[in-house]
Backbone as a chain_set.jsonl record, in Angstrom:
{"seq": "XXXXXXXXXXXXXXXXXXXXXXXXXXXXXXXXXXXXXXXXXXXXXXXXXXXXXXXXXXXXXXXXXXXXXXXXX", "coords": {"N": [[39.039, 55.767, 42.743], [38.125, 53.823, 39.502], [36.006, 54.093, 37.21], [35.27, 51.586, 36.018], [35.977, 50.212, 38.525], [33.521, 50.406, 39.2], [31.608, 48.904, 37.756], [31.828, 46.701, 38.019], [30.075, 45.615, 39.99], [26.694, 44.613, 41.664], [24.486, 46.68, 41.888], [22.06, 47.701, 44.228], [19.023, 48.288, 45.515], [17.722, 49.729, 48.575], [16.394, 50.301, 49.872], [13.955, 47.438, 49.113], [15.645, 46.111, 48.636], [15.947, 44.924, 46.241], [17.601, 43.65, 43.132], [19.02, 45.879, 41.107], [21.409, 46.338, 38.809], [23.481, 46.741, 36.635], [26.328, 48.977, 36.523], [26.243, 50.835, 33.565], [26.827, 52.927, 32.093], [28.149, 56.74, 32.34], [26.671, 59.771, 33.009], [28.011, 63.044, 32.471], [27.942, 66.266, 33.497], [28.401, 69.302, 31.389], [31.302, 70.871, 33.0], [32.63, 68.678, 34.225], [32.068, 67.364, 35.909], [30.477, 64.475, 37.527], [26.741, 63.502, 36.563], [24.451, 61.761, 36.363], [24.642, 57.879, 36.963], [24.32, 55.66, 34.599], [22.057, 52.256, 35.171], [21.889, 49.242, 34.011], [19.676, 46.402, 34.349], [21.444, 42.805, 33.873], [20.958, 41.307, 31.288], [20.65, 38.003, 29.308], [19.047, 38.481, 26.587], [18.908, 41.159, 24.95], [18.026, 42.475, 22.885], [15.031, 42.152, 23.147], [12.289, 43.457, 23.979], [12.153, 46.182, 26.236], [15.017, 48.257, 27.07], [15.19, 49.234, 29.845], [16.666, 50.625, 31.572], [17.844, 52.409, 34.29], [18.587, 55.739, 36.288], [20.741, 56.794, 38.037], [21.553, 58.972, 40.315], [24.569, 60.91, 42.167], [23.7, 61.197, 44.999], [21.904, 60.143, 45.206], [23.493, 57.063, 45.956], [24.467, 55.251, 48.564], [26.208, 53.457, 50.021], [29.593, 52.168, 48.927], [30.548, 49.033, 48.045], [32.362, 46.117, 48.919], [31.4, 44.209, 47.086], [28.623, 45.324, 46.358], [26.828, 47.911, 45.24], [25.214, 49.889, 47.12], [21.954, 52.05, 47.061], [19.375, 54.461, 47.057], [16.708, 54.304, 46.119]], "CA": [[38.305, 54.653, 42.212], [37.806, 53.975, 38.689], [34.55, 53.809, 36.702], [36.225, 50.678, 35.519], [35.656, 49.397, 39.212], [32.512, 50.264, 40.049], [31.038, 48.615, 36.745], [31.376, 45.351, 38.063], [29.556, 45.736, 41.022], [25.904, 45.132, 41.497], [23.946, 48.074, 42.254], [20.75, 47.072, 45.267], [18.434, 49.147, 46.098], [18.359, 49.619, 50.107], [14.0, 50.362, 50.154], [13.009, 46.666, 48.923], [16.698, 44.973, 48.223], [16.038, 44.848, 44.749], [19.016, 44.078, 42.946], [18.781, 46.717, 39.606], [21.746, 45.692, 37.453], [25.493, 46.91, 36.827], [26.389, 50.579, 35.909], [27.005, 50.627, 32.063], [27.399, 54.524, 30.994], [28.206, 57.88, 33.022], [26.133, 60.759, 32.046], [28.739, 63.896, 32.596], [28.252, 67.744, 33.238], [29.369, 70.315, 30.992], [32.29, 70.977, 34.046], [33.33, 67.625, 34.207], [31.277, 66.23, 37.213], [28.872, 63.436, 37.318], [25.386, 63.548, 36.727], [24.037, 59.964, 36.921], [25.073, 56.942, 36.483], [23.077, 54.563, 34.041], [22.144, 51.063, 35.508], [20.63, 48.089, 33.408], [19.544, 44.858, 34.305], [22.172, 41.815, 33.48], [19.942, 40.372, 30.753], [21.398, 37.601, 27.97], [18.729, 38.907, 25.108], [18.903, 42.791, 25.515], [17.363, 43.311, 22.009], [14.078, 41.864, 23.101], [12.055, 44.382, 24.339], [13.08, 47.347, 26.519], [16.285, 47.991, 27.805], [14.775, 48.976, 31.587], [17.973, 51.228, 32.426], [17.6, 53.188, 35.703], [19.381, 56.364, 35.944], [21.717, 56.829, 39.782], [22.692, 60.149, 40.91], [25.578, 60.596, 43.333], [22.993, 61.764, 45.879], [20.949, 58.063, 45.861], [24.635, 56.293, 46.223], [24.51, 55.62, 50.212], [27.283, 53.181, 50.035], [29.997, 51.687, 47.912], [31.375, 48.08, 49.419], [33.166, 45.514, 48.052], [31.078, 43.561, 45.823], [27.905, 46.117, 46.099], [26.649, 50.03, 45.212], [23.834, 50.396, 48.041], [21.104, 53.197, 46.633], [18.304, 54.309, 47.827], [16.009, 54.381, 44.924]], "C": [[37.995, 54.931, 40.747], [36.232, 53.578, 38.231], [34.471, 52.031, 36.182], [35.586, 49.741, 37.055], [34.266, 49.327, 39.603], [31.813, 49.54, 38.638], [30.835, 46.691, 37.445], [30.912, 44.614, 39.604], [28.091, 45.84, 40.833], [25.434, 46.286, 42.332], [22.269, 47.596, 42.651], [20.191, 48.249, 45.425], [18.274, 49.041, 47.894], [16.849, 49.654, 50.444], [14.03, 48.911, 50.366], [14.441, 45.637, 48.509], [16.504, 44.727, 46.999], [17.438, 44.909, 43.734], [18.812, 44.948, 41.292], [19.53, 46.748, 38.896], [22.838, 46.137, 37.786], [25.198, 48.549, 36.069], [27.064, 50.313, 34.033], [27.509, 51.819, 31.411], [27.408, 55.215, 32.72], [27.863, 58.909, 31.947], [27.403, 62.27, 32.853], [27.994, 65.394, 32.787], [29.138, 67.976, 32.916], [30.794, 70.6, 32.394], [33.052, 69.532, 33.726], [32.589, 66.358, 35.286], [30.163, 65.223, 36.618], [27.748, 63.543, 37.462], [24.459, 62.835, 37.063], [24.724, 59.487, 36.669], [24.172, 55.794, 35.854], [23.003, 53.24, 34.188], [21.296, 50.406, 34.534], [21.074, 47.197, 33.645], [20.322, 43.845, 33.515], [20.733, 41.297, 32.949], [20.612, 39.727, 29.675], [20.365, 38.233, 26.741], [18.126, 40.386, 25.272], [18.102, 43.426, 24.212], [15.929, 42.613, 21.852], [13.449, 42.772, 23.986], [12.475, 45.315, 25.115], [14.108, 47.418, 27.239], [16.066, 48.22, 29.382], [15.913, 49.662, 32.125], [17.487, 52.34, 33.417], [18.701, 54.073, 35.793], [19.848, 57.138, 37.476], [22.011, 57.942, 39.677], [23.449, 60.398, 41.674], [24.72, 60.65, 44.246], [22.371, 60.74, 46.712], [22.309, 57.401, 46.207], [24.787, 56.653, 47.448], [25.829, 54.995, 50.48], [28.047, 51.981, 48.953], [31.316, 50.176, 48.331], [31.84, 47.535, 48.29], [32.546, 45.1, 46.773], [29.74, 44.229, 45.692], [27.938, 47.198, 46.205], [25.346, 49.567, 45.821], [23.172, 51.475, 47.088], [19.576, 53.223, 47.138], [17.026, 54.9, 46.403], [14.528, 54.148, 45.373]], "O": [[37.62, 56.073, 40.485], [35.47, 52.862, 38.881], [33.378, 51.478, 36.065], [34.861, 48.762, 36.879], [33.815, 48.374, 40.24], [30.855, 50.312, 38.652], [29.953, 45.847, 37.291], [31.246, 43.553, 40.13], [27.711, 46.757, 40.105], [26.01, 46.71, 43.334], [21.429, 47.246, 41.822], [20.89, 49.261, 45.475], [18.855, 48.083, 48.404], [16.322, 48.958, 51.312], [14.119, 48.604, 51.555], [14.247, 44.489, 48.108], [17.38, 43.922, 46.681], [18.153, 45.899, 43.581], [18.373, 44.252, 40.376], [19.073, 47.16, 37.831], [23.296, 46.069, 38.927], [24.283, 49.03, 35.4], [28.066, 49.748, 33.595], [28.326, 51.868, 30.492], [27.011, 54.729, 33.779], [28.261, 59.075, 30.794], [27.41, 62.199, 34.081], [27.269, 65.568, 31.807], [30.264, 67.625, 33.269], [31.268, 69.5, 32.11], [34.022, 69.471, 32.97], [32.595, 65.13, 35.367], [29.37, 65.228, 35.676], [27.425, 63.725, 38.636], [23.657, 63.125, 37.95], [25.69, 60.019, 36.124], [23.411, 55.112, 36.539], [23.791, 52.648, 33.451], [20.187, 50.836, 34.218], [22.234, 46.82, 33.479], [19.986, 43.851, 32.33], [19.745, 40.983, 33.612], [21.23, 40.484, 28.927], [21.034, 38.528, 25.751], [16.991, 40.627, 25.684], [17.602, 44.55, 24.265], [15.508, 42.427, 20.71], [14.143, 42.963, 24.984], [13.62, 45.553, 24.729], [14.2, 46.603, 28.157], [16.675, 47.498, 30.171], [16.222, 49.297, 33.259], [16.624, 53.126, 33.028], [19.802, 53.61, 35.497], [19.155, 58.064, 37.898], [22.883, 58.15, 38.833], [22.889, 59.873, 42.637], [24.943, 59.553, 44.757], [22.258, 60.467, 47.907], [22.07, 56.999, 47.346], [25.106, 57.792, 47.792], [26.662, 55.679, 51.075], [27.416, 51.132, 48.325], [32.477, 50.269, 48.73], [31.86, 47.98, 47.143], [32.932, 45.446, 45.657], [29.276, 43.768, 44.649], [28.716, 47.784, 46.958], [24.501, 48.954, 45.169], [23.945, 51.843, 46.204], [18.845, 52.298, 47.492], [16.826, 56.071, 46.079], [13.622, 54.153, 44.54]]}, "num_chains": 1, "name": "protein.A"}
């Protein structure tokens, strides 16, 4: 799977169904592995106050379906 696919997938929380936004960056370890993944809120005016990005580790990712990333946040 590319990073490519999971980007256009929202990303729910599985607690309260909350939907928390689309993955926009991958934070990397030195090695090569993944560390988080950085989610923010689909918003049209992003330079009005804070960006609100939430930061996924493989660990919270319970499951990865078609058109959602489950997490348990």
């Amino acid at each position: 799977m590319r990073v490519s696919d999971l980007q256009i997938k929202d990303v729910v929380s599985m607690i309260d169904g909350r939907r928390l936004g689309r993955i926009v960056d991958i934070e990397l370890e030195e090695n090569g592995t993944v560390k988080y993944f950085v989610v923010e809120p689909k918003r049209f005016f992003r330079f009005f106050g804070t960006t609100g990005e939430t930061n996924v580790s493989m660990g919270q990712i319970k499951k990865i379906g078609e058109d959602v990333i489950l997490v348990e946040i």
